[in-house]
C-alpha positions as CSV (number, residue, x, y, z in Angstrom):
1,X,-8.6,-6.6,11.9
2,X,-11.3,-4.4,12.1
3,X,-13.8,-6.6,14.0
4,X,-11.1,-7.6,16.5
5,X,-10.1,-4.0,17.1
6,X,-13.7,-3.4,18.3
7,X,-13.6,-6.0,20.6
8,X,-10.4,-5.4,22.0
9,X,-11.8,-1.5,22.8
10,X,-15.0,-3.3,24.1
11,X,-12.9,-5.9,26.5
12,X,-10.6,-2.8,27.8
13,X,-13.9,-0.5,28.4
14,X,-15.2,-3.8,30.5
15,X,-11.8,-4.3,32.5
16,X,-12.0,-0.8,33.1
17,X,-15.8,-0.7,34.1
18,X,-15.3,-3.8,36.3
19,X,-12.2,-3.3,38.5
20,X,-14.0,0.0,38.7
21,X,-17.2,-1.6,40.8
22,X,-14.7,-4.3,42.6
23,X,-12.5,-1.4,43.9
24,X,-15.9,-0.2,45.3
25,X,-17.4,-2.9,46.8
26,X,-20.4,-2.3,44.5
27,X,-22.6,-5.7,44.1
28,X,-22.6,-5.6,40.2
29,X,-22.4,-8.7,38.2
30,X,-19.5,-8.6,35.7
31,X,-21.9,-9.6,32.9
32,X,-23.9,-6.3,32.9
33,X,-20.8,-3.8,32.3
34,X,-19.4,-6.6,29.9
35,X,-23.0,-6.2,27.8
36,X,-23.0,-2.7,27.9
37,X,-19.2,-1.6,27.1
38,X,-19.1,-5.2,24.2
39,X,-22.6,-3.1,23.0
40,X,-21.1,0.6,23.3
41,X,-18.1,-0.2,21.0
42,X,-19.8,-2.7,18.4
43,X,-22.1,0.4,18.1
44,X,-20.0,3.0,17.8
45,X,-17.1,0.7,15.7
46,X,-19.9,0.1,12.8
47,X,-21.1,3.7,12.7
48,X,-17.7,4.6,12.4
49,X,-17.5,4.3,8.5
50,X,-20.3,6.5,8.0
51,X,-18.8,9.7,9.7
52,X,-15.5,8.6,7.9
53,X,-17.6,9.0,4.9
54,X,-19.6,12.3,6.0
55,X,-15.7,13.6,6.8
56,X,-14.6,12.6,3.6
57,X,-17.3,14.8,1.4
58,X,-17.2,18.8,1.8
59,X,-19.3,19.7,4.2
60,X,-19.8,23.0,6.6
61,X,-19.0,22.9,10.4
62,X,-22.7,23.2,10.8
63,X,-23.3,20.2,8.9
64,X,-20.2,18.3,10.9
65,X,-22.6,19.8,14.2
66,X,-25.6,18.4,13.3
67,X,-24.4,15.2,12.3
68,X,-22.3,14.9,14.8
69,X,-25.8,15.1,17.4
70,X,-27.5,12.5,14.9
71,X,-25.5,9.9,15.0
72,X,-24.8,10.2,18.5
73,X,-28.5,10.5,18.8
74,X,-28.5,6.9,16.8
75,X,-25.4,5.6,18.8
76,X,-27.8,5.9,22.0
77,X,-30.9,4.1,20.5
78,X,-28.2,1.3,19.2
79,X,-26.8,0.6,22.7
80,X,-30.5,0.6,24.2
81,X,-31.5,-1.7,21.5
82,X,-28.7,-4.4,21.5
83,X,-29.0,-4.7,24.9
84,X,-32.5,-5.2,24.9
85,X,-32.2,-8.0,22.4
86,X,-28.6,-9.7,24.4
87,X,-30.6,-9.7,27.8
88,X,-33.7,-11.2,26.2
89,X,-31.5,-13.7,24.5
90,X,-29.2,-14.2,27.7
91,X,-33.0,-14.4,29.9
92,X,-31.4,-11.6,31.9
93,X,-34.8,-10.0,32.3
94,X,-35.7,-6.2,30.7
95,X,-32.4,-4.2,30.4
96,X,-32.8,-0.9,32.6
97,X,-31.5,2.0,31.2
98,X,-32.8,4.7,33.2
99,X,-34.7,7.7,31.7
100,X,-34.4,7.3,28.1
101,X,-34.9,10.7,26.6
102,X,-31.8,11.8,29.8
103,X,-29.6,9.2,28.1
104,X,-29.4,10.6,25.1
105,X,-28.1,14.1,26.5
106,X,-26.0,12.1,29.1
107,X,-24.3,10.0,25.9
108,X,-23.8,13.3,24.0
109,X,-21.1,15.1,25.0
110,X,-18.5,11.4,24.8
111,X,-20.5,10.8,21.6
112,X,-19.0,14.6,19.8
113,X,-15.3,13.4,21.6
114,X,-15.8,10.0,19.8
115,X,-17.0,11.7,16.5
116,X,-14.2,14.5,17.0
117,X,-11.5,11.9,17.2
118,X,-12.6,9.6,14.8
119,X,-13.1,12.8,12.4
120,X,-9.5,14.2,13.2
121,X,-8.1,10.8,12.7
122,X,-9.7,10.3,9.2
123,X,-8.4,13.3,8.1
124,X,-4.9,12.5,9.7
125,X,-4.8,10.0,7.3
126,X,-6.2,10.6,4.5
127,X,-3.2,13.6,4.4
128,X,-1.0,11.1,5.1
129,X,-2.1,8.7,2.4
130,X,-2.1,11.5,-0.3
131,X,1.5,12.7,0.9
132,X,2.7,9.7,0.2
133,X,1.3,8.8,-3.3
134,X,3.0,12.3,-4.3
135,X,6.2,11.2,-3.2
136,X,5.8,8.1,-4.8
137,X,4.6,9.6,-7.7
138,X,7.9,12.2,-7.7
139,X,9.9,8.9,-7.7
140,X,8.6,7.3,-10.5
141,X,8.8,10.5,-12.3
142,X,12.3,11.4,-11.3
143,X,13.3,7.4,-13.4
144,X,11.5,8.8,-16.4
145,X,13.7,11.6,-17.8
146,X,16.8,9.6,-16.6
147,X,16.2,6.5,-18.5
148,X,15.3,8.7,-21.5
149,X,18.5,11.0,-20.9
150,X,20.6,7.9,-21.2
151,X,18.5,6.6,-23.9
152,X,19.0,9.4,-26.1
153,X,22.9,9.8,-25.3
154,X,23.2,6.4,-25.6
155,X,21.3,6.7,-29.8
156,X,23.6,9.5,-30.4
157,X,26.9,7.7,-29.9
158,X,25.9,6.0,-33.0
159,X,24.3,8.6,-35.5
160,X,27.1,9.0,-37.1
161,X,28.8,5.9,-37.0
162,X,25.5,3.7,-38.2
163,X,22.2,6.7,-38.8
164,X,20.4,3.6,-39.8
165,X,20.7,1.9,-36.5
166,X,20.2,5.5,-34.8
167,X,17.0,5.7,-36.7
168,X,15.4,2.0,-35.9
169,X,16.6,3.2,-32.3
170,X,14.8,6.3,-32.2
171,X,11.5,4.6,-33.9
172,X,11.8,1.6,-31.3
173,X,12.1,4.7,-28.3
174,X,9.3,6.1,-30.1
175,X,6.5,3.6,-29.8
176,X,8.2,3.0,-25.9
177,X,7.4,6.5,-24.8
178,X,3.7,6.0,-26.7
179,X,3.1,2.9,-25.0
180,X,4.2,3.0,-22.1
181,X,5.0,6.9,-20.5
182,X,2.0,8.4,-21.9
183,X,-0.3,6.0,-20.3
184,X,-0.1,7.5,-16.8
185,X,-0.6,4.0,-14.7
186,X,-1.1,3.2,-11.4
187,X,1.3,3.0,-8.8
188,X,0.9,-0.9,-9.2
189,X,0.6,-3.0,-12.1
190,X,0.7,-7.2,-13.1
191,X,3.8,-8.2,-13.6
192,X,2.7,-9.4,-17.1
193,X,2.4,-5.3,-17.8
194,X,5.8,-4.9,-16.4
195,X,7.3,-7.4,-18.0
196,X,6.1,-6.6,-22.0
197,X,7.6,-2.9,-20.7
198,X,10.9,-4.2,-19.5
199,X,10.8,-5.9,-23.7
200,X,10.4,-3.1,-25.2
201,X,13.1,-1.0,-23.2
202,X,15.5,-4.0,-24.2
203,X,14.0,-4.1,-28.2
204,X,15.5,-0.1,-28.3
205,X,18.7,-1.3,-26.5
206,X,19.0,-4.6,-28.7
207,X,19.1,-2.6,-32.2
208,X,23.0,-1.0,-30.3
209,X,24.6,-4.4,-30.1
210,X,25.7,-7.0,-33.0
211,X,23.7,-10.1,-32.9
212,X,21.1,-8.9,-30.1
213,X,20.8,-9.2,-26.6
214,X,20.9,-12.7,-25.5
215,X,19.0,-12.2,-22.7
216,X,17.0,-15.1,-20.5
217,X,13.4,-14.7,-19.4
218,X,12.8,-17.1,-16.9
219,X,9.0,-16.7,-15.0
220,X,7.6,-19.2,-13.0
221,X,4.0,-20.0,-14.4
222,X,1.6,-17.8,-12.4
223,X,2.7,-14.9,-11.6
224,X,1.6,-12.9,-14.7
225,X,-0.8,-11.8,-12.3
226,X,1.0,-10.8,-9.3
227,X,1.3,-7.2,-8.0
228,X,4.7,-5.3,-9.0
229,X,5.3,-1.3,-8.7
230,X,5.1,0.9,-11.9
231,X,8.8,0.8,-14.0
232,X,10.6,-1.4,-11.5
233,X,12.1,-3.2,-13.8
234,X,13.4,-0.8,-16.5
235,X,15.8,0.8,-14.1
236,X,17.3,-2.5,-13.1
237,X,17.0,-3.4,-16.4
238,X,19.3,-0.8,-17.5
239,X,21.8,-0.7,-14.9
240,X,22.4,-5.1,-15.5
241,X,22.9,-3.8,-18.5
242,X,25.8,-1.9,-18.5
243,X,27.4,-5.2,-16.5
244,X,26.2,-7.6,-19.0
245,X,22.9,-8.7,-18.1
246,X,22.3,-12.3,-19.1
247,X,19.2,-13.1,-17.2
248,X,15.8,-11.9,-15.8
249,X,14.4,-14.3,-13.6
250,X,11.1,-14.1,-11.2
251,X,9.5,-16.5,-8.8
252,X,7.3,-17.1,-5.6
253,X,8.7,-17.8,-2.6
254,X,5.7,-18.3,0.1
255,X,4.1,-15.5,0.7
256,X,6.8,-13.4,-1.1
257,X,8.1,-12.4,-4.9
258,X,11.5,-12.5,-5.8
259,X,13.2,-10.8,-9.2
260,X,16.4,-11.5,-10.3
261,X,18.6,-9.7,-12.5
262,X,21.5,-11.4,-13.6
263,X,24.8,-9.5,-15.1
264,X,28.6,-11.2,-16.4
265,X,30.1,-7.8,-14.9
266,X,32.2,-6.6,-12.0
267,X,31.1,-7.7,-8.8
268,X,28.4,-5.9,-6.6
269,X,30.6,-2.9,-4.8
270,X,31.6,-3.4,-0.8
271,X,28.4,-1.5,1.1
272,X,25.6,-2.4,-1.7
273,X,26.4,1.1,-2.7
274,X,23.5,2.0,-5.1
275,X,23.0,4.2,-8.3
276,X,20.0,6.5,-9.2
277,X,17.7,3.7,-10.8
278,X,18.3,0.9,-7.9
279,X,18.8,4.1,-5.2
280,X,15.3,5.2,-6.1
281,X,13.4,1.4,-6.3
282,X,14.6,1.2,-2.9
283,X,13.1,4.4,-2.1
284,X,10.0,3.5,-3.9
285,X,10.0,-0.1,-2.5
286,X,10.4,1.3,1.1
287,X,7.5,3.8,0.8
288,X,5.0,1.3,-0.9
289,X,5.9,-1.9,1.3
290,X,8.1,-0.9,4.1
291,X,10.4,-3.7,5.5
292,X,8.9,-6.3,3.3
293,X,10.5,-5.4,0.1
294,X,14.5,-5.2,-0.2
295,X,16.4,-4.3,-3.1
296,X,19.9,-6.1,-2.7
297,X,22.9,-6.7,-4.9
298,X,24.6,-9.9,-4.3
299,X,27.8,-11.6,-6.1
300,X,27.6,-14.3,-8.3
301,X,29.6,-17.9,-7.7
302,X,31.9,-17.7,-10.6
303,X,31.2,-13.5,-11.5
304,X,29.2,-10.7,-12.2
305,X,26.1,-9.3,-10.0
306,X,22.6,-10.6,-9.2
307,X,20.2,-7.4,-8.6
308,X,17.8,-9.2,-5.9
309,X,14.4,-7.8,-5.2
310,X,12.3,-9.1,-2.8
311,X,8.8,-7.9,-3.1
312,X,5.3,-9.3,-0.7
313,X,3.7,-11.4,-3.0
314,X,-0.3,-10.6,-4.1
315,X,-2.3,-11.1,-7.0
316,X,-4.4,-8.5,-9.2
317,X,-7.9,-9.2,-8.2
């Protein structure tokens, strides 16, 4: 995407250059401006990381100053330098580029707009980027003490009624919150991780009910692998739950990955209305994939709810 940016600037500097000399009657062949503006912005596009990098580290205005003059100093020599080498290659003859050591002041003054802009826009978003992982982050954080709220109320309905199963509750919540809040993960994890998170949510909520939680796991066979947000499934997890979930179900669809959570329960609401835990995994969704992530609830055949998730599919590296 990068590479075809570049030539995209490159072809609209030529247009530009071109129509410029037709509209003057100037005898110019279109292949010198297409050499030298196809030159100016594969130059410029692959010195572009390094004052993304030199923007990135603290530095001075002074130091932005001089390196600003440098590598529009080394801009210059690379545009005099390719074309040498594409008219020798093309036998165009010796590439004429006036007065050298003039060039170099002539180039300056576009080269600090180009450095300015590509400086500004780094910046731009790089603030951008870091705004968004801390709302991202509040989100994930704002499931946290909500799932161990309801956890807790939901252990002391039984104290008194059963302390033992109270107590294997609270042990089971226990090694949860050692395992899995205290880590401080990614954004992003395999849906393997995810997955042996989601079981040991369902262990603590398994030790409330007679005879366990009858639950299906159904994965399709390669996707431990695949890319899935932080505690997306606990949330879903635990509002299936409260419906009767029966069923946890994931697969690939092309070039996306679909979760299912199955419930016996009412159906879904009129206007996919949406609770705190499936509210905020849209949210979440939304911020880390945009439009190509959806977070549906749909009715099942006969009844009950299927929470549908749709996320883009890709694979830990």
């Amino acid at each position: 995407m990068k590479y075809l940016f570049i030539t995209a600037l490159g072809v609209l500097l030529f247009a530009y250059r071109h129509l410029d000399h037709v509209t003057r009657g100037d005898d110019v062949a279109w292949y010198i401006p297409f050499i030298e503006e196809m030159s100016s912005a594969w130059v410029v596009g692959l010195t572009a990381p390094l004052i993304m990098a030199l923007v990135r580290r603290p530095s001075s205005h002074l130091v932005h100053a001089g390196a600003a003059i440098a590598i529009g100093a080394l801009q210059t020599t690379g545009f005099y330098l390719v074309r040498l080498a594409v008219f020798a290659l093309c036998g165009l003859g010796v590439y004429d580029y006036g007065i050298l050591w003039i060039r170099y002041f002539m180039e300056l003054p576009m080269q600090l707009i180009i450095y300015a802009v590509i400086a500004g826009g780094t910046l731009y978003w790089d603030n951008r980027q870091r705004a968004a992982l801390l709302e991202l982050e509040n989100l994930r954080l704002q499931l946290q003490p909500h799932f161990l709220f309801n956890t807790l109320n939901m252990i002391s309905s039984v104290v008194y009624e059963d302390p033992a199963k109270a107590d294997e509750m609270l042990c089971r919540l226990s090694e949860y919150l050692r395992d899995a809040l205290a880590k401080h993960p990614a954004q992003e994890v395999p849906l393997a991780e995810e997955i042996a998170a989601a079981k040991a949510y369902l262990a603590i909520m398994e030790a409330r009910f007679e005879g366990g939680l009858p639950i299906a796991w159904d994965i399709e066979d390669g996707l431990a692998q695949a890319i899935v947000p932080h505690f997306l499934l606990q949330p879903l997890a635990e509002n299936s739950l409260r419906h009767g979930l029966t069923a946890i179900r994931a697969r690939r669809h092309g070039e996306e990955l679909i979760i299912t959570l199955t419930d016996t329960g009412a159906p879904a609401p009129a206007g996919n209305g949406l609770g705190l835990g499936l509210g905020n995994t849209r949210q979440r969704l939304g911020h880390l994939y945009g439009s190509r992530a959806t977070v549906t609830l749909e009715p099942n055949p006969t009844q009950g709810t299927t929470v549908k998730v749709t996320l883009p599919y890709r694979a830990a590296a």
